[in-house]
C-alpha positions as CSV (number, residue, x, y, z in Angstrom):
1,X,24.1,-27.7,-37.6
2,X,25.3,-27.5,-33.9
3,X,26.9,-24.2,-32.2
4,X,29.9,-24.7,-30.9
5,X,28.6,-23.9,-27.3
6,X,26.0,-26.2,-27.7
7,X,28.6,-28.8,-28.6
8,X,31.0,-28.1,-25.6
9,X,28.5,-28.6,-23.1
10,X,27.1,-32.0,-24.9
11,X,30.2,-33.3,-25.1
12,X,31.1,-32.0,-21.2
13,X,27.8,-33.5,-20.4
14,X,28.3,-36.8,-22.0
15,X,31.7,-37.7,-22.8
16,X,33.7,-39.2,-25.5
17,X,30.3,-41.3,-26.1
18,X,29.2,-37.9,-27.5
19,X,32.1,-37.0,-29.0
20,X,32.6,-39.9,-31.4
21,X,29.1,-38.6,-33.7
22,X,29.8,-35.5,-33.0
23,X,33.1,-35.4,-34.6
24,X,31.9,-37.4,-37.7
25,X,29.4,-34.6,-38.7
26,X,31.5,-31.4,-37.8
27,X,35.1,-32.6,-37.6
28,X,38.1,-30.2,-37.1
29,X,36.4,-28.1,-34.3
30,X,35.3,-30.9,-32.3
31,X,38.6,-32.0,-32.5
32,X,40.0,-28.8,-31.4
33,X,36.9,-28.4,-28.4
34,X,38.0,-32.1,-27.8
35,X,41.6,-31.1,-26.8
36,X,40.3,-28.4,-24.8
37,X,38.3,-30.1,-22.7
38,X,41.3,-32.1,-22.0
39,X,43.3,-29.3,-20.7
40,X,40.1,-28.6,-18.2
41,X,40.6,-32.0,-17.5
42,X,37.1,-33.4,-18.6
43,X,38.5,-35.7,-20.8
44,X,41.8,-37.6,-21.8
45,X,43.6,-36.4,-24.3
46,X,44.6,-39.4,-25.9
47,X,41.3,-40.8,-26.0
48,X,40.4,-37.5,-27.4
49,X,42.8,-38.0,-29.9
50,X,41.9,-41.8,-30.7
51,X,38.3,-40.9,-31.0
52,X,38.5,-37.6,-33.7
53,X,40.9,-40.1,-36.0
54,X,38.4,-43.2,-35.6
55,X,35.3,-40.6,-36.2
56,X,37.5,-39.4,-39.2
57,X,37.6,-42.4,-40.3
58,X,33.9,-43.4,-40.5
59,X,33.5,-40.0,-42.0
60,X,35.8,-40.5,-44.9
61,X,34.4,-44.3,-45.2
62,X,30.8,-42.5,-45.8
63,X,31.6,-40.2,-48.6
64,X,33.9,-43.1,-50.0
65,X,30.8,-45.0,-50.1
66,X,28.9,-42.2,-51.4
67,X,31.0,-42.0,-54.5
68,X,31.5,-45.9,-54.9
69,X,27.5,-46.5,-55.0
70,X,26.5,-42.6,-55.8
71,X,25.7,-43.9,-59.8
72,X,23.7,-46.2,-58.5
73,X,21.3,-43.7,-56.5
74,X,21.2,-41.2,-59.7
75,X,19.3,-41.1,-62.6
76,X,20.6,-41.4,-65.8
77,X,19.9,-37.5,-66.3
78,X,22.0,-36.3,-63.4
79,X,25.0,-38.4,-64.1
80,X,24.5,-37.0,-67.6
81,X,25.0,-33.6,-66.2
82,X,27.6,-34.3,-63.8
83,X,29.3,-36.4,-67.0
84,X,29.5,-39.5,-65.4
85,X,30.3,-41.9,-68.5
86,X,32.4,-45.1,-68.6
87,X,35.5,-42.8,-70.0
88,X,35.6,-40.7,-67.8
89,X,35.4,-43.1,-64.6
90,X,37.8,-44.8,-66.3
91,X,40.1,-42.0,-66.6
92,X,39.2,-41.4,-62.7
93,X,40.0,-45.1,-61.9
94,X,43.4,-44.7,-63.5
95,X,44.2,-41.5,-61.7
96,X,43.6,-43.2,-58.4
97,X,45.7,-46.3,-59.4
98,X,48.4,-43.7,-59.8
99,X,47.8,-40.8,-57.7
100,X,45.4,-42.3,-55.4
101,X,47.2,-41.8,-52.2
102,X,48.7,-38.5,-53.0
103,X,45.2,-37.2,-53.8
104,X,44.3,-38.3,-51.1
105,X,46.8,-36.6,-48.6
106,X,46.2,-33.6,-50.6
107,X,42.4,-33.3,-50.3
108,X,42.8,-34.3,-46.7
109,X,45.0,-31.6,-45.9
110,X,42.8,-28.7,-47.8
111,X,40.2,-30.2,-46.1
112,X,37.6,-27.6,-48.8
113,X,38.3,-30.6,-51.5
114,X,38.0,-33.3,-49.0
115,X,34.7,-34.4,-49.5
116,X,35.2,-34.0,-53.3
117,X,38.2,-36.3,-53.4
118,X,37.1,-38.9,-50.8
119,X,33.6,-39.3,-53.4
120,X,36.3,-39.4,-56.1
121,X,38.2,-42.1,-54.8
122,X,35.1,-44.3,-54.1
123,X,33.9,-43.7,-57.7
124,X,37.5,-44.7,-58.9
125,X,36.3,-48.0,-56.7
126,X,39.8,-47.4,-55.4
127,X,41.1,-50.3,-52.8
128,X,39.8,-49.7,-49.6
129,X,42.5,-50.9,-47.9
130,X,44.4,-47.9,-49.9
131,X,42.1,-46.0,-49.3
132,X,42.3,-46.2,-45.0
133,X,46.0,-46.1,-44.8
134,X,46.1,-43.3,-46.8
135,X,43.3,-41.4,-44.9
136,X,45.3,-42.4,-41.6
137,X,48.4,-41.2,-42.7
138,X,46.6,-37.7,-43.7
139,X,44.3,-37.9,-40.6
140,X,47.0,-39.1,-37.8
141,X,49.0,-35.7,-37.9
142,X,45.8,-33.1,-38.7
143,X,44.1,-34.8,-35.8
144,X,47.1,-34.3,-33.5
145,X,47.6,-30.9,-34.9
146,X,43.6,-30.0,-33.9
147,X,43.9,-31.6,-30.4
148,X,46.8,-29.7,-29.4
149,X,45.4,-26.8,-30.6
150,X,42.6,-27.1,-28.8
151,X,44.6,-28.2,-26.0
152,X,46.6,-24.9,-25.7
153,X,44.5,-22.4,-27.4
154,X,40.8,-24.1,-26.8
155,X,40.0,-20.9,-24.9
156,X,39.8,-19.2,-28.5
157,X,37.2,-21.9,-29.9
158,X,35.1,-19.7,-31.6
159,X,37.8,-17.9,-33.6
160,X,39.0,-20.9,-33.9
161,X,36.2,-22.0,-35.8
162,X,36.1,-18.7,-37.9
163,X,39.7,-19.0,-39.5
164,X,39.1,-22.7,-40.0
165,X,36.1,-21.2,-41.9
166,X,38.2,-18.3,-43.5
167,X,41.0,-20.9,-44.1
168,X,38.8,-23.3,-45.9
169,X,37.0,-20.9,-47.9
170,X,40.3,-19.2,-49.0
171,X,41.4,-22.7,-50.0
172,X,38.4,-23.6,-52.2
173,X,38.7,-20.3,-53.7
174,X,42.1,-21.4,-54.9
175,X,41.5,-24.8,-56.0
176,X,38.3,-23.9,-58.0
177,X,40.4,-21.0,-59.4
178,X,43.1,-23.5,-60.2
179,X,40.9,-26.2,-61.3
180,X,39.4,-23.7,-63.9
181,X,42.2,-22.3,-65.2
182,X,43.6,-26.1,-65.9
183,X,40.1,-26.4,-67.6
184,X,40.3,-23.3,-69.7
185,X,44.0,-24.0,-70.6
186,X,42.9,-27.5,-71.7
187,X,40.1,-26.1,-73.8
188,X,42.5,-23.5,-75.6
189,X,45.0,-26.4,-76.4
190,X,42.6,-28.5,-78.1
């Protein structure tokens, strides 16, 4: 979508103004170029910080959103395939009245299932008001954790952004082999 230099110098050029949509759409880098532009003294850190959280936020809000109205959008053929019935948002809906907020966390922090479980949780029509102060407690330390990276190692954005890569991509790896092998195991005890 954006290269990372190209985002540096937007974001030099126009500020935390910049920033906000910028960090919506790409996230954990521009929260890490963020923090780095702090240390060259472009910016200030704790606005930095207050705008990757508040543009986390609106991020997690839209695919919250997504999920809570997605049916809505598809036909009746595509929520056949991705077996959308009653039961099974049901079973969903229960799952998030239990386990919403430690999903949550979880799917935060792996940031590979993140999008997955924020759709999830809208579908579950989970509170919303859950559903924020569960996302702040998840995004509050991640989004300290990224600024102060960037703060003292913003230098190294670009590998930066390739182990975030590698990092995430190691993580889905696991969770789609875990996910499958709960499946499997499932199938073999029915």
């Amino acid at each position: 979508m954006f290269t990372l230099d190209g985002i540096l110098h937007l974001a030099q050029t126009h500020g935390l103004w910049l920033l906000f949509p910028i960090s919506v759409l790409e996230g954990p880098i521009v929260s890490v170029l963020g923090g780095y532009m702090a240390k060259m003294g472009l910016l200030n850190p704790y606005a930095v910080f207050v705008v990757v959280v508040l543009a986390d936020l609106v991020g997690d809000m839209i695919f919250y959103e997504l999920g809570r109205n997605g049916t809505r959008w598809l036909s009746p053929k595509w929520q056949h395939r991705m077996h959308l019935d009653d039961k099974r948002i049901e079973k969903l809906k229960d799952h998030f009245r239990e386990k919403g907020g430690r999903t949550l966390v979880i799917g935060k922090i792996t940031h590979s299932a993140g999008m997955v479980v924020l759709a999830a949780a809208g579908a579950a029509h989970m509170n919303v008001l859950k559903f924020l102060f569960w996302n702040l407690v998840s995004t509050l330390p991640k989004s300290a954790a990224f600024v102060v990276l960037g703060y003292s190692l913003g230098y190294a954005y670009k590998s930066i952004d390739h182990y975030l890569f590698l990092g995430s991509l190691v993580l889905l790896v696991l969770i789609g082999g875990a996910v499958g092998w709960w499946i499997l195991r499932r199938r073999r005890l029915t």
